[in-house]
C-alpha positions in Angstrom: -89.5 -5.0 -16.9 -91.4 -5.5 -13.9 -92.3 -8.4 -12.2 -96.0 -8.4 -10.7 -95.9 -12.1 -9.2 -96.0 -12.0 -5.2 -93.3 -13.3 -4.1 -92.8 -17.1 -2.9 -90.6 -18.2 0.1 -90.7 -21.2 -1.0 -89.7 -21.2 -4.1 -86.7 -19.7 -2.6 -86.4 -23.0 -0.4 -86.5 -24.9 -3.1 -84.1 -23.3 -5.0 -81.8 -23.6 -1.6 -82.8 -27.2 -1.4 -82.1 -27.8 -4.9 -78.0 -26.3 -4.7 -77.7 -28.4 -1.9 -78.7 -31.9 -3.5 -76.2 -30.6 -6.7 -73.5 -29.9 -4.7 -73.8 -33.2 -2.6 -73.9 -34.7 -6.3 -70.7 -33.4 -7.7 -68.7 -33.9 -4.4 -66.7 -37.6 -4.4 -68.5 -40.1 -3.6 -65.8 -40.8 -0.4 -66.1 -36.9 0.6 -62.5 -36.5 0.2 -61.2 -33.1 0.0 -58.1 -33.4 -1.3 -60.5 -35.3 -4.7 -62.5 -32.3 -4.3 -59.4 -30.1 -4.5 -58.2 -31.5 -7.9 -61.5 -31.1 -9.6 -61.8 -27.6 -10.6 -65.3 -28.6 -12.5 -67.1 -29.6 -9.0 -64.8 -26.8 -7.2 -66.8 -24.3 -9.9 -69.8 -25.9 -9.2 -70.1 -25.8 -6.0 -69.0 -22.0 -5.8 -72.0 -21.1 -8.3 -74.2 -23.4 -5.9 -73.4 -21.2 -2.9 -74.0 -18.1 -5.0 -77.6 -19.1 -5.7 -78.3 -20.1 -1.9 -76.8 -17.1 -0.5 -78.6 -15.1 -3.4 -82.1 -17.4 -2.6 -81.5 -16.3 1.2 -81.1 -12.5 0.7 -84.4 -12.5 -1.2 -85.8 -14.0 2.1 -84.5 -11.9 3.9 -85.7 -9.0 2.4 -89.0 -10.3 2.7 -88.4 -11.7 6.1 -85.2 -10.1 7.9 -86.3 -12.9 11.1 -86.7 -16.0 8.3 -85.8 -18.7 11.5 -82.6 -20.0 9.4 -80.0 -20.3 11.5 -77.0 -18.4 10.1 -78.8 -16.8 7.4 -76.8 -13.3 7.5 -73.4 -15.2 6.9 -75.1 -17.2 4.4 -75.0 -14.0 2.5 -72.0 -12.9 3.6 -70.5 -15.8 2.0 -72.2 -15.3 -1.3 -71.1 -11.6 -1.8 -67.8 -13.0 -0.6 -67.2 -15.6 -3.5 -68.9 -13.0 -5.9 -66.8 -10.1 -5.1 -63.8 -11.2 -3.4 -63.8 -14.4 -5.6 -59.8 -14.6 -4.9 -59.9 -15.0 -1.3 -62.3 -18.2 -1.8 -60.1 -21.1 -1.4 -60.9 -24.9 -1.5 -60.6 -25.0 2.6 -63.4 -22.7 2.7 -65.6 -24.5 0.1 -64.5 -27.5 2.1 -65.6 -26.3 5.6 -69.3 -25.1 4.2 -69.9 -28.1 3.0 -69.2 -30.4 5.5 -69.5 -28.2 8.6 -72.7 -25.9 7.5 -74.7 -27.4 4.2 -76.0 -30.2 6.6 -77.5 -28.5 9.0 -78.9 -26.0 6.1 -80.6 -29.2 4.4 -82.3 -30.2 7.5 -83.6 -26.6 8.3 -85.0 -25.8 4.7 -86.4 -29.7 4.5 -88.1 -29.2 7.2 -89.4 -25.6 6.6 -90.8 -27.1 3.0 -92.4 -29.9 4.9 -94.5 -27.6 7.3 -96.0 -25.6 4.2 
């Protein structure tokens, strides 16, 4: 089945900007990692989170290989990683992207919404 609807950046950013609000909601409320390591439910949860960003940012970028997200290729990267080498995902790395990368994310795609 075809799809005829023109495709929406935003509704890609939104999607983004959704997975980013659920994963801030099933971390611990103290952000502590080693909390974060002994829940496998959020640990899940996030993983299928970065899936759908990483999968929301490829569709941009096949729309728009310049969309001005910073990092956007890796974003990618990091989806086909957890997808395809899901065993090589460990809770350091789920740790790092969220604290080190999914803030700066937030504020990019916030503010891209809010100039539309």
């Amino acid at each position: 089945m075809q799809n005829n609807k023109p495709f929406d950046i935003n509704i890609c950013l939104k999607d983004i900007e959704r997975s980013i609000s659920e994963i801030w909601g099933f971390l611990p409320e103290q952000r502590d990692f080693f909390e974060f390591q002994k829940d496998l439910k959020a640990r899940k949860a996030v993983e299928r989170n970065i899936e759908i960003i990483g999968e929301a940012m490829s569709r941009i970028l096949k729309t728009n290989p310049d969309f001005p997200i910073e990092a956007s290729r890796k974003i990618v990267d990091t989806r086909n990683r957890i997808i395809h080498g899901y065993d090589s995902v460990s809770e350091d790395v789920l740790w790092l992207i969220i604290i080190n990368y999914l803030p700066n994310l937030e504020r990019q795609v916030k503010g891209l919404l809010s100039s539309t």
